[in-house]
C-alpha positions as CSV (number, residue, x, y, z in Angstrom):
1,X,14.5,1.7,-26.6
2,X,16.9,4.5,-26.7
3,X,20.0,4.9,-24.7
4,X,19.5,5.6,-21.0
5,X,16.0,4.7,-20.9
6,X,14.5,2.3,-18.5
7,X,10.8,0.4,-18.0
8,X,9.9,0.7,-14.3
9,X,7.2,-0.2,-12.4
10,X,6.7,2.0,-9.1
11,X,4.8,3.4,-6.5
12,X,5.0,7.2,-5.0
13,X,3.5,9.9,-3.9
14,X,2.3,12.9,-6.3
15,X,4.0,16.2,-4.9
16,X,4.2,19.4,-6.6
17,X,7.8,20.9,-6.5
18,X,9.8,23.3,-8.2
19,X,12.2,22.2,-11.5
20,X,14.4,23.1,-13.4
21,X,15.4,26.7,-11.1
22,X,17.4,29.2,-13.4
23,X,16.2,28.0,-17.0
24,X,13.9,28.9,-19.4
25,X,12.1,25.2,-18.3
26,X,11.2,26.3,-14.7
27,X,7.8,25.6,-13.2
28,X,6.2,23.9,-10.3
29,X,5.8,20.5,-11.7
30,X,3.9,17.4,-10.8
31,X,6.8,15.3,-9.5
32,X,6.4,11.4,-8.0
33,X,8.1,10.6,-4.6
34,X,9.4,7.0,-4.1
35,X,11.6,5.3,-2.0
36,X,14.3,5.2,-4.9
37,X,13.9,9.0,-5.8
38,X,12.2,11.8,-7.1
39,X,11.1,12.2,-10.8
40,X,9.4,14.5,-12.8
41,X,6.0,13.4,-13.7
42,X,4.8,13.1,-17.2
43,X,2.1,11.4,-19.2
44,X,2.8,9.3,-22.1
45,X,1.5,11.8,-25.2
46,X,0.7,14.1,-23.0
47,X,1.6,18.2,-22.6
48,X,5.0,18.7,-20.5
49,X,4.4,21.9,-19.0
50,X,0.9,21.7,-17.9
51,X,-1.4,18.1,-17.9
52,X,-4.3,18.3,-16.3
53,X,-4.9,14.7,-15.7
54,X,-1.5,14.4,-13.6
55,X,-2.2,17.8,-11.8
56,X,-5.6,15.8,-10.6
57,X,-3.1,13.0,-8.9
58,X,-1.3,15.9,-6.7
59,X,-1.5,14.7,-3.1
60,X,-2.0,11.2,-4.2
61,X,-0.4,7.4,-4.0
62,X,-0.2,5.9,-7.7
63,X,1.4,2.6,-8.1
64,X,2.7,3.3,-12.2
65,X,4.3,1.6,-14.9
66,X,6.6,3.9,-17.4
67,X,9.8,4.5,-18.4
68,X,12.4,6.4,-16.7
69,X,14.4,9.1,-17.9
70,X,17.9,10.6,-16.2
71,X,15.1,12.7,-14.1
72,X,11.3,12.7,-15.8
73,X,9.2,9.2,-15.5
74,X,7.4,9.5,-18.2
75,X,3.9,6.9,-17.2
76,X,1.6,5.2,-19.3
77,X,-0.4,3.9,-16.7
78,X,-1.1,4.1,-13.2
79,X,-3.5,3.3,-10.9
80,X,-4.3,5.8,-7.8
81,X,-3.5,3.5,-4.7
């Protein structure tokens, strides 16, 4: 596993909220809320600017497994809580 990467197992809250203000990367983003932090949502193999299958989850408790970035969790399964 490369450098600064981590396996977690969480639970959170699926909010929308803005990223990445000022760059070419900005966008309201699916983000998951937990005790420990914030992170930007992302689905294993899946599209980073738009997925509809984690846009479905907004508003949502998900306990997930994944692997954490400096700021993007990047799931491979979760189950909506």
């Amino acid at each position: 596993m490369p450098v600064g990467y981590k396996p977690i197992e969480t639970t959170g809250q699926v909010i929308k909220q803005q990223t990445a203000k000022g760059s070419k990367s900005e966008r309201r983003a699916p983000m998951l809320a937990t005790k420990e932090g914030t992170y930007i949502l992302r689905r294993r193999g899946g599209n980073p600017f738009f997925d509809p299958e984690l846009e479905k989850l907004v508003g949502q408790t998900i306990h997930c497994k994944g692997i954490l970035t400096e700021h993007t969790l990047i799931i491979s399964s979760w189950d909506v809580q």
